[in-house]
N, C-alpha and C positions, 0 to 999 in steps of 0.2 A: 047449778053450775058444774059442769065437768070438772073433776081432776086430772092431771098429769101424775102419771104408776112412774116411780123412778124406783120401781123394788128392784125389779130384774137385773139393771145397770149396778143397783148395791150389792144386788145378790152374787151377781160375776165377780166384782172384786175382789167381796170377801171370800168368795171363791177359790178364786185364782190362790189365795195369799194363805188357806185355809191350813198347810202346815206350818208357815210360817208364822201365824197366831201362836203356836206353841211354843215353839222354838224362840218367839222373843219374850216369852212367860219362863221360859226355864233358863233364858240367858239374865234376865232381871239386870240389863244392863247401869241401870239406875242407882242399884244396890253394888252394885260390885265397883263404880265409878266414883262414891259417893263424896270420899277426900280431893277428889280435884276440882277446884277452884269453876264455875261458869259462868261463861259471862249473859247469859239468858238464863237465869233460874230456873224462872215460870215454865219453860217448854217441857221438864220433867213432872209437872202437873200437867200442863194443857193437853201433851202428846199421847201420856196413858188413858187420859180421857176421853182425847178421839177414837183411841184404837178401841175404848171401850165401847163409844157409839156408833162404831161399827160392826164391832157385834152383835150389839143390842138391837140396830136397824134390821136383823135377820134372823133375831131372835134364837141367836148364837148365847146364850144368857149365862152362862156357865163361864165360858170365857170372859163374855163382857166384865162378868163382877167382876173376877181376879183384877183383869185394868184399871176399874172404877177405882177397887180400893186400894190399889195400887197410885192411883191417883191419889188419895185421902193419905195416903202412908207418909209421898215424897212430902206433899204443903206441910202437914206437920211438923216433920222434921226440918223442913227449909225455915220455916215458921218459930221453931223453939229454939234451932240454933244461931237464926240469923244469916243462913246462907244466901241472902236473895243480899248481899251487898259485898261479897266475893272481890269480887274487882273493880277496877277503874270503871269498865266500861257498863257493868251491872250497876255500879252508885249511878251511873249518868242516867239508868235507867230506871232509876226510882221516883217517884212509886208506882209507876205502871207496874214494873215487874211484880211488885208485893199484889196488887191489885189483880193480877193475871192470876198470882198462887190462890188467893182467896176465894176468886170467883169462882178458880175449877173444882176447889174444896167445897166450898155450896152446892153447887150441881152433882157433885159427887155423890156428896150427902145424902140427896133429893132425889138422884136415881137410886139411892138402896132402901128408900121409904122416909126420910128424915124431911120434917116441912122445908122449906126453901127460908135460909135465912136473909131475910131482907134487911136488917139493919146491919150487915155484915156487905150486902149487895149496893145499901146506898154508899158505906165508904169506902166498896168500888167504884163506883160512879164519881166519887169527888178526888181519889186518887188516880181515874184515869183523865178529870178533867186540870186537876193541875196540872199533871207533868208536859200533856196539850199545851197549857198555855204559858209554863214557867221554862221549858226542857227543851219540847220542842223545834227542830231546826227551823222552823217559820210559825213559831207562834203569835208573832208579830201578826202577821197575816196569813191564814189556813190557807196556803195553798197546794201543797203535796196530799196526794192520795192517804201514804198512809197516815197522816195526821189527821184527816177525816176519817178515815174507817177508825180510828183511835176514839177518836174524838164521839163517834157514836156510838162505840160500844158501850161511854159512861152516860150517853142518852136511853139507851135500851137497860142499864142497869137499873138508873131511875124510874125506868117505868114500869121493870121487874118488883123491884122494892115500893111501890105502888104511892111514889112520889110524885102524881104529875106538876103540881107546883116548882119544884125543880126539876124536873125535865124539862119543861116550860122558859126558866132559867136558862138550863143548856144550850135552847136552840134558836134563844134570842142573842143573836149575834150578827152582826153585820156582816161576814165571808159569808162569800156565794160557795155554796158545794154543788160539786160538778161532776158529771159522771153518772155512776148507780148512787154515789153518795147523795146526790142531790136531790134523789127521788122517795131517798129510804128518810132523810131529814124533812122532806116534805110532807111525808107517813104522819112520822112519829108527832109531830105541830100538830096536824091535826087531831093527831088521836089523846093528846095532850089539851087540847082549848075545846073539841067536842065532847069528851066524855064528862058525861054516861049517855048525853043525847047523841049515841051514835045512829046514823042512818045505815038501809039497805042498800045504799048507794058506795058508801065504807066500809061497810063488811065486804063488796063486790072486789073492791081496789085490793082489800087488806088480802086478799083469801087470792089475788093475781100476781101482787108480791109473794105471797106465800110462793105459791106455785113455783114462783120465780128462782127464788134464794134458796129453795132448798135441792134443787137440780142439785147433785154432787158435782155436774162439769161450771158450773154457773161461773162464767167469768164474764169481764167489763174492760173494754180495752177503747182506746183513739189511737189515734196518729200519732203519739209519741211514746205507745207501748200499753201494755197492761197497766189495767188501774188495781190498785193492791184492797184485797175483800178477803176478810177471814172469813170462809166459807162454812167451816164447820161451827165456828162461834154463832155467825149470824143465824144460820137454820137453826142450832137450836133455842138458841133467844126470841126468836120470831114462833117459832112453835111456840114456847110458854106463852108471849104474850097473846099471839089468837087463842088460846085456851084462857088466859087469864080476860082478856076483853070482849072477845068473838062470842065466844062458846061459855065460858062459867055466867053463871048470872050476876057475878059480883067478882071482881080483882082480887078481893082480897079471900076467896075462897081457894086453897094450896089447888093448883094444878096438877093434874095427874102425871105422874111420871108417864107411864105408861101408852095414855091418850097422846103427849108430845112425839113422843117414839114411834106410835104408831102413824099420825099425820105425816111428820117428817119424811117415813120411809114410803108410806103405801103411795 
């Protein structure tokens, strides 16, 4: 089966942007900000970690680290002093926001050699299905986009942390998901009630979704506007688990940092 090369398309951005990599290493805006109160915690993990996988996507590795652990710096300290409940509007967003800090702390980890901690990944998974279902503007009934892209990240967590019995959980739910949500919930059921008798017919899907999600322009829109897809999340959680389901002989064998990086980008 053919792949889709989305290098060159990464290769131009980081390109483009390639003084500017330095320049937001030597501004460590992070660090110089760090008494003021925010009301999104998690984005000063999430965001050095993008910047990191995109370095890493072009094998820019030098820069990537510094983001990584740059990434690993901010969660600890968000983490040890309690800054992920800052404000009003940060308490309203708990525990996703803690759940955001942790998860990018894990990957972080995992990109600089450290096994992927799963039992850290599953109480991701259950602190991003609560606040789904407690916090929520329509938890009553799942029908806004990003409450579904939320909502499956703690499915994809689950099945990082190589729970599928709850994941299984997660996706027995009555709302219909709609959009690319509906297709990526459809994935994960199956690869949750199939395994380990997976077919050549599922790896086929699994490996066109790939394909799909990891496009860097990858959007999902109707008629009443863009539908909301954490893009850089999803590629790289979809790389681990075709590594951990597709390609390892066993889930529970740690997934190559590297081997994800490399699928991801080439």
């Amino acid at each position: 089966m053919a792949r889709a090369s989305y290098y060159a398309r990464r290769y131009a951005v980081w390109s483009a942007n390639d003084s500017g990599w330095t320049q937001i290493i030597r501004e460590d805006r992070d660090a110089k900000n760090w008494g003021r109160p925010s009301h999104l915690p998690g984005t000063s993990v999430s965001t050095p970690l993008h910047f990191g996988l995109d370095c890493l996507y072009v094998g820019d590795v030098q820069r990537g680290r510094v983001f990584v652990e740059r990434a690993i710096r901010n969660a600890d300290r968000l983490t040890a002093e309690g800054r992920y409940l800052d404000t009003e509007i940060a308490r309203a967003g708990h525990p996703r926001n803690l759940a955001e800090i942790l998860r990018g702390r894990v990957y972080a980890r995992w990109l600089l050699g450290e096994a992927l901690d799963r039992r850290t990944l599953h109480q991701v998974a259950e602190y991003i299905a609560t606040f789904c279902r407690t916090k929520a503007d329509d938890r009553k009934s799942f029908n806004d986009s990003t409450t579904m892209n939320d909502y499956l990240q703690s499915v994809r967590a689950a099945l990082i942390a190589c729970d599928l019995d709850y994941a299984g959980q997660l996706l027995n739910v009555r709302d219909r998901f709609r959009w690319h949500h509906g297709r990526e919930k459809d994935l994960w059921l199956r690869l949750a009630r199939m395994h380990p008798d997976l077919t050549d017919e599922f790896d086929e899907e699994f490996e066109r979704f790939f394909d799909r999600v990891r496009d860097p322009d990858f959007l999902d829109s109707d008629e009443i506007g863009r539908v909301h897809v954490d893009r850089d999340c999803l590629a790289l959680e979809t790389g681990i688990l075709r590594e951990m389901y597709i390609i390892n002989a066993s889930p529970y064998d740690d997934p190559s940092p590297q081997a994800v990086i490399d699928a991801v980008a080439r």
